[in-house]
N, C-alpha and C positions, 0 to 999 in steps of 0.2 A: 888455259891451254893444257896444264899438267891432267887436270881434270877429264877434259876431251880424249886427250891421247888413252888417262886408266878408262874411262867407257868404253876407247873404238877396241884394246886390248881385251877388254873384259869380254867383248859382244865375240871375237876372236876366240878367244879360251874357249868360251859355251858352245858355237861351232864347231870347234875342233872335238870338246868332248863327245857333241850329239852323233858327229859322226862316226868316234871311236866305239860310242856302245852300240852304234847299227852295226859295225862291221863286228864287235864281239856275239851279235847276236846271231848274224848272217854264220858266220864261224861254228859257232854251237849246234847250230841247224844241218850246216852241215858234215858237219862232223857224224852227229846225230843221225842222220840220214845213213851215211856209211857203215855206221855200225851196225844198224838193224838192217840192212840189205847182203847183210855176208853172216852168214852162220858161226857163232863163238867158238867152235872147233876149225874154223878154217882160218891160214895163213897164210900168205903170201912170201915169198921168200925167192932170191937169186941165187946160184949156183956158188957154193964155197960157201955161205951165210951158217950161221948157227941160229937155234931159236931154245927158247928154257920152257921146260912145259910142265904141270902138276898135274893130279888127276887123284879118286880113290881109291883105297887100297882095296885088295880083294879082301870076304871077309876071311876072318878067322888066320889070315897071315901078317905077318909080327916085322916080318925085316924086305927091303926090296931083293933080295933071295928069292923070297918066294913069288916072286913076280918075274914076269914073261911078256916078252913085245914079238910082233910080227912086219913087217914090210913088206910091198907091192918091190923092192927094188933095193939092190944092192948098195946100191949108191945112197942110202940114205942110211944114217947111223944112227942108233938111240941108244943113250946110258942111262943107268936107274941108278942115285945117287945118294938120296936118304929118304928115311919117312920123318914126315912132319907134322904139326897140328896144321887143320883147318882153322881159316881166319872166324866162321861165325861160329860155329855149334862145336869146336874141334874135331869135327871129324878128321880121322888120319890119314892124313895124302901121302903120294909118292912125289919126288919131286926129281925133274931129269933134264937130261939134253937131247936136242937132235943138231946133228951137222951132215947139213950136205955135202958130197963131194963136187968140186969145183967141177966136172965132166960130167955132170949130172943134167942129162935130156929135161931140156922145161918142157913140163904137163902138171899135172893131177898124180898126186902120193897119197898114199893109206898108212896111217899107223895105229897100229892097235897095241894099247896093253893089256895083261890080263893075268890073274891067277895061273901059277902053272900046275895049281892042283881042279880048278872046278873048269878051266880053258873057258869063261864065260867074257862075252865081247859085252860090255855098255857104251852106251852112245857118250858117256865124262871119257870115258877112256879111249875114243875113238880121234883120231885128226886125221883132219884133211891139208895138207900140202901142196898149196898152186905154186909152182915152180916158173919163172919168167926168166926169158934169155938174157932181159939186161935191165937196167932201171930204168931205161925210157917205156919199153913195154908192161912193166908193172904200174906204171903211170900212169900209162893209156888204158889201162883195165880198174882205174881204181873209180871206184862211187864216187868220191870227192870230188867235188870241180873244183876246190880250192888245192889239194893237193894234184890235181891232173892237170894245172895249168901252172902250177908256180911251184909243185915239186917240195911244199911245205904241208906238213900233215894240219888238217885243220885245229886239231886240239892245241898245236904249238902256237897257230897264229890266235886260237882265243888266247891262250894266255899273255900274250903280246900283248894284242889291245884289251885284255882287262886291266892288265899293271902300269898300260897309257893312259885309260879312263882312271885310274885311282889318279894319276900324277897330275891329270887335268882338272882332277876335284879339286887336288889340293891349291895347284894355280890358282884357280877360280877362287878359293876361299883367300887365299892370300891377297889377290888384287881386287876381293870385293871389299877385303876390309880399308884398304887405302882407299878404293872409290867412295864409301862411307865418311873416311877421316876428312879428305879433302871437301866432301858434300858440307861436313858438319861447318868445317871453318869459315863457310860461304853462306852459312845460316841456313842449308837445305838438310833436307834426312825423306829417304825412302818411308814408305808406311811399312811393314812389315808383318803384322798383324792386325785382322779385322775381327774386332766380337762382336757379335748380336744379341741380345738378352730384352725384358720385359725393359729397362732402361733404357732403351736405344743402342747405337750403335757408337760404339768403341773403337779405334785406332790406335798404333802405339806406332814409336818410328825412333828415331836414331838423334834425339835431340833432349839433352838434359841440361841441369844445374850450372854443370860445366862449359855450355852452349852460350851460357845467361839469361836461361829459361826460367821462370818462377812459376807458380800457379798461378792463373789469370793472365798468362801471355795470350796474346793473340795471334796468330798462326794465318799463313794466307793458306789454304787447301787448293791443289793443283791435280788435276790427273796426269798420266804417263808421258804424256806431250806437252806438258808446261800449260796449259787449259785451264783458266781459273774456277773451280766449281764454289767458293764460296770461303766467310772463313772462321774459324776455330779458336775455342780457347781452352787450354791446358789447365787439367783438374789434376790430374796426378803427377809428378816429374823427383826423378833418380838423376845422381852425378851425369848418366851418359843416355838416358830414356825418358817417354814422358808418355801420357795419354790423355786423349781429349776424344771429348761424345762429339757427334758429326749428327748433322740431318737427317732422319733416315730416307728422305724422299732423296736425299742426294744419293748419285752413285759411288761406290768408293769399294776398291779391291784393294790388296796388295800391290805394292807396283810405284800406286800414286806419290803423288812428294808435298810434302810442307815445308813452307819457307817462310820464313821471321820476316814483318814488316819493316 
């Protein structure tokens, strides 16, 4: 019975895993989809919100001094706060804020930075600002159908069900290894591995020394359904493994089970 309950557990776990990494996959996709449907210089943002922005420095200027921003609107603030190294090649960024004021008309904002000596506009230096009346409206405009309907950004819900799917590995590996201990004590073992070679075919499964296997035991071969395919004798056998050649006209995967006469 203890047996029964760790398989219908097991069949459980692997379920619940397969479903976790469809939904980590579903997630990725779309999250994926979001991103490349909104241009990297555009944000999204509610009234009163802040947001932290980088960009290049103009050349030949040394401190954010010599840098200059512009606004479509009063209402939108920008500070220039230090220069930094760029994360791949070091190129020297500017690094700053914007804050909106909370009385700020949702639409469409322009911010430009720029040298206040060459006044030269580049598209790193440029953002766009979609402003929305409230968070449900930001919702309803968003690419995500994962974040437009449950108000969860899709990158947070992958990482949810990837650190489920890791927890459901490890279940899995835990309660495969008791399904194995209890298999052993009852004289049964999984096949685990199939080789194929000029010799024939190979099998190895979950049954040793320890079992009361020798060489020359005899093995009844079973496939996945308890289905007698024929039976087997043990050439090779370790404390907790063993291998035996199999027929090759017989079928035999991973899966199948051996059991002691």
């Amino acid at each position: 019975m203890e047996l029964d309950r760790t398989i219908a557990w097991k069949d459980r776990i692997s379920l619940a895993g397969a479903v976790l990494c469809c939904l980590f996959i579903i997630s990725i996709i779309d999250g994926g989809v979001d991103h490349l449907r909104r241009p990297s210089n555009s944000f999204r943002l509610l009234p009163g919100e802040s947001l932290k922005l980088t960009g290049p420095m103009a050349p030949e200027v040394g401190t954010v001094d010599g840098m200059d921003f512009e606004t479509n609107s009063p209402a939108v603030y920008v500070f220039l706060r230090e220069v930094i190294s760029g994360f791949w090649l070091g190129t020297r960024m500017w690094r700053g804020r914007v804050d909106l004021s909370p009385e700020i008309v949702p639409g469409d904002y322009i911010v430009t930075v720029f040298g206040k000596e060459d006044q030269k506009r580049v598209g790193a230096n440029t953002f766009h600002l979609i402003v929305y009346k409230d968070r449900e409206a930001r919702l309803d405009a968003s690419n995500s159908i994962i974040e437009r309907y449950s108000g969860v950004s899709p990158w947070v819900g992958a990482g949810i069900f990837f650190s489920a799917t890791l927890l459901t590995c490890l279940c899995l590996y835990v309660i495969s290894g008791k399904k194995d201990r209890l298999m052993a004590l009852r004289g049964e073992a999984e096949v685990f591995h199939v080789q194929k070679d000029e010799t024939g075919v190979s099998i190895y499964f979950g049954l040793g020394s320890n079992h009361g296997l020798e060489r020359g035991s005899e093995l009844v071969l079973l496939d996945a359904k308890g289905r007698p395919l024929g039976q087997i004798r043990v050439e090779t056998v370790s404390d907790t493994d063993a291998m035996a050649k199999v027929d090759p006209l017989i079928e035999v995967s991973p899966g199948c089970l051996v059991k002691k006469n």
